[in-house]
N, C-alpha and C positions, 0 to 999 in steps of 0.2 A: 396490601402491598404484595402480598405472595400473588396476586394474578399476573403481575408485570415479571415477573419470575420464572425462568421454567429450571424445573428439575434437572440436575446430570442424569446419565442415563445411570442402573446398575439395580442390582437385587435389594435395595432399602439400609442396604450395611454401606455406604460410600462415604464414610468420612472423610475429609480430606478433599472430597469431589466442590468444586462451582455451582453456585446459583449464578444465573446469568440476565439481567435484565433489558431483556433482546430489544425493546424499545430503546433502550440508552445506547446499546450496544450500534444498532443499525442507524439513528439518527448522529451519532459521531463516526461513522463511516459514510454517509455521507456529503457530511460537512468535508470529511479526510479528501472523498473525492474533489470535490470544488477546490481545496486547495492544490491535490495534485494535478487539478489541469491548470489552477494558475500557478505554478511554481514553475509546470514545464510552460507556459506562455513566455511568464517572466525569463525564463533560462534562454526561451529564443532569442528575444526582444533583446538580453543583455548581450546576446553572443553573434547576432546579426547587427544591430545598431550600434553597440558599441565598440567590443570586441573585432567588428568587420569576418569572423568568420563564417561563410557560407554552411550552416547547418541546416539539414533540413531541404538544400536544394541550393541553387546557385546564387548567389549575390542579385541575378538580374530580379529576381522576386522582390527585393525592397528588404526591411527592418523585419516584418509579419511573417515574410517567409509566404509560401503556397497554399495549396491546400494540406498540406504534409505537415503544420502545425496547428491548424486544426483536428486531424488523426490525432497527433500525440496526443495533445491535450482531452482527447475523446478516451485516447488507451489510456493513461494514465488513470482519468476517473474511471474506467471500467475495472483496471487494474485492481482499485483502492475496495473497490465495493467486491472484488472476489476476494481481495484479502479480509472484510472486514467478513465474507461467508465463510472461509478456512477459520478463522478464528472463534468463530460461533460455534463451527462443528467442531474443533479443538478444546474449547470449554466445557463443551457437554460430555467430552469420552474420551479426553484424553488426561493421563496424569502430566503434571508439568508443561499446561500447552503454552507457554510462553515462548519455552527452550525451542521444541519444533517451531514453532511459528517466526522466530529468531531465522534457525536454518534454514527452512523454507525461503523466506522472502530474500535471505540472507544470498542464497545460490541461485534463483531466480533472479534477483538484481543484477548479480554476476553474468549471471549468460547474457540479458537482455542489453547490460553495461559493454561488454566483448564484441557483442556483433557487429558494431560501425566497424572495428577491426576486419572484417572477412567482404568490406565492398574496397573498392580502386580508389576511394575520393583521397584527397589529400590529409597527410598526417593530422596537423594541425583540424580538420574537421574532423577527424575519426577521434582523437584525445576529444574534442569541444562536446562531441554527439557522447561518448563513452560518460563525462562529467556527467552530464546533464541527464540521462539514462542513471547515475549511482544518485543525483540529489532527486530525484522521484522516487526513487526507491527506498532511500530513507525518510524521505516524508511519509509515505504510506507505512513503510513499519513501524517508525516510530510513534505516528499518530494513532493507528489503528491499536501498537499495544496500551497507550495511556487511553484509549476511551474502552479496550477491554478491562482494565485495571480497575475504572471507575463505574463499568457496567457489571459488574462481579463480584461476588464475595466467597468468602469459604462457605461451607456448608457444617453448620456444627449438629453433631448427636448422630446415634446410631440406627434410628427410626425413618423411614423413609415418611412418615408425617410433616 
């Protein structure tokens, strides 16, 4: 089992440090990706076909939206699989990488959530694009820290053995 394992980094005295099993780790990111591009499909599809608000581009595009929900859905999974690579390099050398990885994605979402605020389109799609931008964003963090949680352990003993 220790080959599926890699070591934190540090001089053999790292107690308290992560073992990480980068296969669990990287096959639930992802899976995180596939969901965050269906979550941002789904988020169009709700908020064009039902909602009627133009996100994503103008009403005349249909329910689907353009090629502009395709992107999302491409950003999103590209998103989920850097955060599922911050998190791998968080576990190996950092203490506490939850907490960072929390802020991280935490003010990243934020900015990403803000932006439809700084174009001309209408309120009502700037809040729709903002929503749907924060529930991406907690899908990848939230998903990414339960499959780091379950791809992890503590490291016991003072022996880098």
């Amino acid at each position: 089992m220790s080959d599926d394992y890699t070591r934190s980094l540090g001089d053999g005295g790292d107690n308290g440090r992560t073992s990480v099993n980068a296969k669990q780790l990287w096959t639930g990111g992802a899976a995180t990706a596939l969901v965050a591009a269906l979550v941002g499909f789904v988020a169009v599809v709700v908020m064009r076909g039902v909602l009627r608000i133009p996100v994503l581009g103008p009403s005349r595009y249909g329910t689907l939206g353009d090629v502009s929900t395709a992107r999302l859905c491409l950003f999103a999974a590209l998103a989920a699989l850097l955060a599922t690579a911050l998190m791998h390099l968080l576990l190996v050398t950092t203490p506490r990488p939850n907490l960072f990885f929390g802020w991280i994605v935490t003010l990243a979402t934020v900015a990403v959530a803000v932006r439809p605020f700084t174009t001309d389109a209408a309120l009502q799609t700037q809040v729709a694009s903002c929503a749907l931008n924060v529930v991406i964003g907690l899908a990848i963090g939230t998903l990414v820290t339960g499959v780091a949680a379950g791809a992890s352990r503590p490291r016991r003993g003072t022996t880098g053995g």
